[in-house]
C-alpha positions in Angstrom: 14.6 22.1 -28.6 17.6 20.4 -27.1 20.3 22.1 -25.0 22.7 21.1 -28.1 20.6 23.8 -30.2 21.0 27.0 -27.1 24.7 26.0 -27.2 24.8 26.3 -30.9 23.2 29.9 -30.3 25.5 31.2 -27.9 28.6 30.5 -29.1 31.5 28.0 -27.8 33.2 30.7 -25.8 33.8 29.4 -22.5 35.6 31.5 -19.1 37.4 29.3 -16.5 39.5 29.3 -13.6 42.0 26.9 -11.9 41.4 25.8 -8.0 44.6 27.6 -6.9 44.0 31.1 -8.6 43.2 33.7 -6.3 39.4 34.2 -5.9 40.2 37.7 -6.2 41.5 37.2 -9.8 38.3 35.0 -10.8 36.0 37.8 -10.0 38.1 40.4 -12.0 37.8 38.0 -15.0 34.1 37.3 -13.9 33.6 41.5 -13.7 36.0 41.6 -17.1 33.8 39.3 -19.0 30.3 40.2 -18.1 29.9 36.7 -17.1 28.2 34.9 -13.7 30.5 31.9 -13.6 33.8 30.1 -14.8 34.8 26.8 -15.4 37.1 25.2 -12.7 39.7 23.1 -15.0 43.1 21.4 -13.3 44.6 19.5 -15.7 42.4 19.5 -18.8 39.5 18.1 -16.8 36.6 20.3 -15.0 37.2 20.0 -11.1 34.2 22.4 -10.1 32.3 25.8 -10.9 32.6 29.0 -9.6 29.5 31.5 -10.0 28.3 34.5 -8.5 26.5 32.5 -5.5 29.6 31.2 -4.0 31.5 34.5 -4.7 29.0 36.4 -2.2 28.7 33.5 -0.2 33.1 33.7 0.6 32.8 37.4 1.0 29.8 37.4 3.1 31.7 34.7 5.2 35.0 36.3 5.5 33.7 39.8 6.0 35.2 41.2 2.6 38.4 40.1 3.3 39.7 37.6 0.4 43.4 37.3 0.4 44.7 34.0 0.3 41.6 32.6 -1.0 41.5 30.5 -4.1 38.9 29.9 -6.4 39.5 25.7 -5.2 38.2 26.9 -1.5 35.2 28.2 -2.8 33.9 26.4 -5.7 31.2 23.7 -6.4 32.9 20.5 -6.5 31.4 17.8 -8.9 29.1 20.4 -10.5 25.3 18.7 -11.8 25.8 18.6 -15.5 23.7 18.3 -18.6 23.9 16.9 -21.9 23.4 18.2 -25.1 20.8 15.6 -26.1 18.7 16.7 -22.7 15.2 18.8 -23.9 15.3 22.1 -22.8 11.8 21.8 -21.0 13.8 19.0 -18.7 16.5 21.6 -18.2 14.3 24.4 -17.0 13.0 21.8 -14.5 16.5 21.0 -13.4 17.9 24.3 -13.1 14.9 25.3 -10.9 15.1 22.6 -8.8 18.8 22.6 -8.1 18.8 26.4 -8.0 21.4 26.3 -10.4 21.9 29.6 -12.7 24.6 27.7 -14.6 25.2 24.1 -15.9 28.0 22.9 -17.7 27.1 20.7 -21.0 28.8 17.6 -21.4 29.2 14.9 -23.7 30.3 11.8 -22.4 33.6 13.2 -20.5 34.2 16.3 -22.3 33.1 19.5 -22.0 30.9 21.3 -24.3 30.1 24.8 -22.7 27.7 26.2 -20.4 23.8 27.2 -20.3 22.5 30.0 -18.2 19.3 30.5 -17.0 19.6 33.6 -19.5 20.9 31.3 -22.5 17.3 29.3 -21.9 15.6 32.1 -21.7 16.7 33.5 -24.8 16.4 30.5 -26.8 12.8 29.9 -25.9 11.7 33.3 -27.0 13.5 32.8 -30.0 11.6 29.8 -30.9 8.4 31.0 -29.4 8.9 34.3 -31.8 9.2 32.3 -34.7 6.2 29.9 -34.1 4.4 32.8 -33.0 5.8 34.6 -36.8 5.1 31.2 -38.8 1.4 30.7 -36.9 0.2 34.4 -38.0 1.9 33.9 -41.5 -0.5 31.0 -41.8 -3.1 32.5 -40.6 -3.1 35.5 -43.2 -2.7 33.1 -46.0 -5.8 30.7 -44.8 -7.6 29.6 -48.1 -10.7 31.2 -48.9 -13.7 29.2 -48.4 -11.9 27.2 -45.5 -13.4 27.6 -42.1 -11.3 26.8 -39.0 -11.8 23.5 -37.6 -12.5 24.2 -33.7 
């Protein structure tokens, strides 16, 4: 499975912010949206990431207070990013080494979406479910006679 084929299963939706919008705005959207991160765009182009990390990580530093902060203070500037074509067992791997719960997909210079560590998650069960369906559907329909070769 390819991170092209999670994106296909998730849908193309995608949440973002600019650098000067209040942080206090992305996390309403964020809260709004039921979603752990949003895409930093200034003009057309994807500047950085915001997720939940670096939201707790601003209010933990300024003590609560946020006004006057903007997403473009807080954000992860030059974001790793993924392309579709990667396998998703190379993903996990990079997600869990960089500690990253999100990565944006892109192809070439454009954006395609996002993966979570959820989207993986979900994809792989998916897949397992069905091999695990299509293994037990062979396995009730083994030809009599046959014996397993082991």
């Amino acid at each position: 499975m390819q991170v092209r084929e999670i994106l296909r299963l998730k849908g193309a939706t995608l949440f973002t912010a600019t650098p000067n919008e209040l942080l206090a705005e992305a996390i309403s959207a964020m809260a709004d949206h039921d979603v752990g991160s949003l895409v930093v765009m200034d003009g057309g182009a994807m500047v950085g990431m915001l997720t939940f990390r670096e939201v707790l990580q601003a209010v933990n530093r300024e003590k609560g207070r946020l006004e006057g902060i903007t997403v473009g203070d807080v954000m992860v500037r030059d974001p790793v990013t993924v392309p579709p074509s990667m396998p998703v067992d190379e993903l996990r791997r990079l997600m869990i080494d960089k500690h990253s719960r999100y990565l944006p997909v892109m192809d070439g210079g454009v954006l395609q979406g996002v993966i979570s560590f959820l989207d993986v998650a979900k994809a792989v069960l998916e897949e397992q479910s069905f091999e695990n369906k299509m293994l037990k559907n062979y396995i009730r329909n083994w030809p009599e006679g046959e014996q397993a070769q082991g």
